[in-house]
C-alpha positions in Angstrom: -41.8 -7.0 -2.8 -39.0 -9.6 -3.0 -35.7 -9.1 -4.1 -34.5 -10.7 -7.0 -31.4 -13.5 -5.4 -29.1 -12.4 -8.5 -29.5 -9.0 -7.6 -29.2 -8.9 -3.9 -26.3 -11.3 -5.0 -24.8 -8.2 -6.9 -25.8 -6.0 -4.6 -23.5 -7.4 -1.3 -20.7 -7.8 -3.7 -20.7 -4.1 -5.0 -21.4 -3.0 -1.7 -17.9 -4.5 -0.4 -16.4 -3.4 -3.7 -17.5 -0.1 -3.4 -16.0 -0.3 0.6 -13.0 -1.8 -1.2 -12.0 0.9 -3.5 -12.5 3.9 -1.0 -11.0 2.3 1.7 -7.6 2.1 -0.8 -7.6 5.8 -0.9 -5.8 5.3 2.2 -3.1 4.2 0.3 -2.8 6.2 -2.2 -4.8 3.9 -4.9 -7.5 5.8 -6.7 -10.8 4.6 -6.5 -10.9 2.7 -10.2 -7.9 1.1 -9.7 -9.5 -0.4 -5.9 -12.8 -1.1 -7.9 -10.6 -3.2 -10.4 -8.8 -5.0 -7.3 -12.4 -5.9 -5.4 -14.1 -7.2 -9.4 -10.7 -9.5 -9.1 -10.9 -10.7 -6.0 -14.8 -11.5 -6.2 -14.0 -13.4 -10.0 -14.4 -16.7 -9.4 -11.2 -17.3 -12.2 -8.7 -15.0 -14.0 -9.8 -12.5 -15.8 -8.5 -11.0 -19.2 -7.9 -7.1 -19.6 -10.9 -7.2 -22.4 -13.1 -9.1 -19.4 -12.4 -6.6 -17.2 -12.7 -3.6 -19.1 -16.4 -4.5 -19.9 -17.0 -4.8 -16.4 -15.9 -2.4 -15.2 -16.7 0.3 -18.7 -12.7 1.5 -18.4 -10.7 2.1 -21.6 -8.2 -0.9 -22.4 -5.1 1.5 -21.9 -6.3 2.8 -18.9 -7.3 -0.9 -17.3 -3.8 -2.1 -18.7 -2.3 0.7 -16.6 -4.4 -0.1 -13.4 -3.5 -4.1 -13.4 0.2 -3.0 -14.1 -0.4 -0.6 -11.0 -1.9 -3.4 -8.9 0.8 -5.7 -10.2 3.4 -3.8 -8.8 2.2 -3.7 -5.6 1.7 -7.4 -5.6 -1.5 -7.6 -5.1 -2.8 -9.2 -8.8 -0.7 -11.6 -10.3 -0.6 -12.7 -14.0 -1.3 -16.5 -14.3 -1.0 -18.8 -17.1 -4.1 -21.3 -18.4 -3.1 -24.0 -20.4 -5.1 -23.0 -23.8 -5.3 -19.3 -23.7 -3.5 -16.8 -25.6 -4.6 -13.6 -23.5 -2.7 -12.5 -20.3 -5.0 -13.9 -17.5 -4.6 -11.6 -14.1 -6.7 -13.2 -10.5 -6.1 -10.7 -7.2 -3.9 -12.1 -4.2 -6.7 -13.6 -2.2 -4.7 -13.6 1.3 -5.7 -10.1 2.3 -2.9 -10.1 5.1 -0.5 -10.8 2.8 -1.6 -8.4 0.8 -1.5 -5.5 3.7 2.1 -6.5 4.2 2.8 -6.1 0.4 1.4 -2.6 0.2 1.9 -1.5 3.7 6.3 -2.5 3.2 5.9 -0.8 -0.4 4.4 2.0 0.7 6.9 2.5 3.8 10.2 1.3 3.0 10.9 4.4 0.5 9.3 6.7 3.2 11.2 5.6 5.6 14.0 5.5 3.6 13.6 9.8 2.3 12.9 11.4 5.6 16.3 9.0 7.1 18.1 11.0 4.2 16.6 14.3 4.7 17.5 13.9 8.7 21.0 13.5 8.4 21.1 15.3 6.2 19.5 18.5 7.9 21.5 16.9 11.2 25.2 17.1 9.7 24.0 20.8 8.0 23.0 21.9 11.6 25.9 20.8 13.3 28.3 22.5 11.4 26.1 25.4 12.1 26.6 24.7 15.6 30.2 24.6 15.4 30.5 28.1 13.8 31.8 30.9 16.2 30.8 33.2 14.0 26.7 33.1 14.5 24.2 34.2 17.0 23.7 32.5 20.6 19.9 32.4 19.7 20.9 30.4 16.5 23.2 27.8 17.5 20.2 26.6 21.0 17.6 26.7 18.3 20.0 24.6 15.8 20.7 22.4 19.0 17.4 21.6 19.8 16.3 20.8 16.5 19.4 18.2 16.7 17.4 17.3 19.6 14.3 16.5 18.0 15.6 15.3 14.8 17.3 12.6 17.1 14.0 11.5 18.0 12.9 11.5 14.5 15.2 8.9 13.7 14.6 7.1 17.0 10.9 6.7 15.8 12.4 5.9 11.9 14.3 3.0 13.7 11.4 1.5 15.2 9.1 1.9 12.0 11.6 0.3 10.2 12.0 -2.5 12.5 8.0 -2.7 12.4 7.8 -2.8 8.2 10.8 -6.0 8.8 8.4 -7.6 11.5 5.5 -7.7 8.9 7.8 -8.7 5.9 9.4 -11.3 8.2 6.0 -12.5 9.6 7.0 -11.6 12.8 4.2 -9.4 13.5 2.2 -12.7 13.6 3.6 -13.7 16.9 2.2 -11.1 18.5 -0.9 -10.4 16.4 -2.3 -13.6 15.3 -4.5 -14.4 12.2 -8.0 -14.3 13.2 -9.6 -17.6 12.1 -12.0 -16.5 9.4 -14.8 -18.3 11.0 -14.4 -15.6 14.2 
């Protein structure tokens, strides 16, 4: 039995959605708000919150909330069409573009905690160090963990150098685009 063309049609496009919206759990991004971000990207114009909410069967506060989430992490963006009144949203169609987005949104306050948190625990600890008053056992296992926190920041350094070399395009110089023909 054939397949109907408009279904099969439907059918490779809700596959890759489908792909789309799991594969954003990796991020953090629950499932609806990927689904939302894959019906964008496969619109062939901007849609409207109400257009998208009978598409996708979400409530309009809850669809509002998911485009405002996407928004944020720049990968929809709100466009204007000369003779309509409703906000229009379309997805960021340059997908590496849109990894740098949310892979330097997603990092930078990372980064930016555990940094904290390590000099933090690393000034505490040397104090500690510096006290005549504690065990021998103490102060080596308060060195060491100076020690390794060292190398925490060491590897902080170089992740932070990594999230500049994607925001900066750098990255590009040493992994190129693939041509989307490859």
């Amino acid at each position: 039995m054939e397949v109907d063309p408009k279904e099969q049609l439907d059918l490779a496009k809700e596959r890759v959605i489908d792909t789309i919206a799991h594969n954003m759990n990796l991020y953090g991004i629950t499932d609806s708000v990927g689904r939302l971000f894959g019906l964008l990207f496969f619109s062939n114009s901007p849609m409207t919150l109400d257009e998208m909410k009978d598409e996708l069967g979400m409530s309009k506060t809850s669809m509002s909330t998911s485009v405002r989430n996407l928004m944020d992490l720049k990968m929809v963006d709100k466009v204007w069409k000369k003779g309509v009144r409703k906000d229009l949203y379309q997805a960021e169609e340059d997908w590496y573009q849109t990894f740098i987005d949310l892979f330097t949104i997603k990092w930078r306050p990372a980064i930016s905690m555990n940094v904290s948190s390590i000099e933090k625990s690393m000034k505490e600890l040397k104090i500690l160090v510096k006290r005549e008053d504690i065990d021998a056992d103490i102060r080596e296992e308060a060195q060491q963990l100076i020690e390794k926190l060292y190398s925490c920041l060491a590897y902080y350094r170089w992740l932070s150098k990594l999230v500049d070399s994607f925001e900066s395009h750098e990255i590009f110089e040493f992994i190129p685009r693939c041509d989307e023909k490859q």
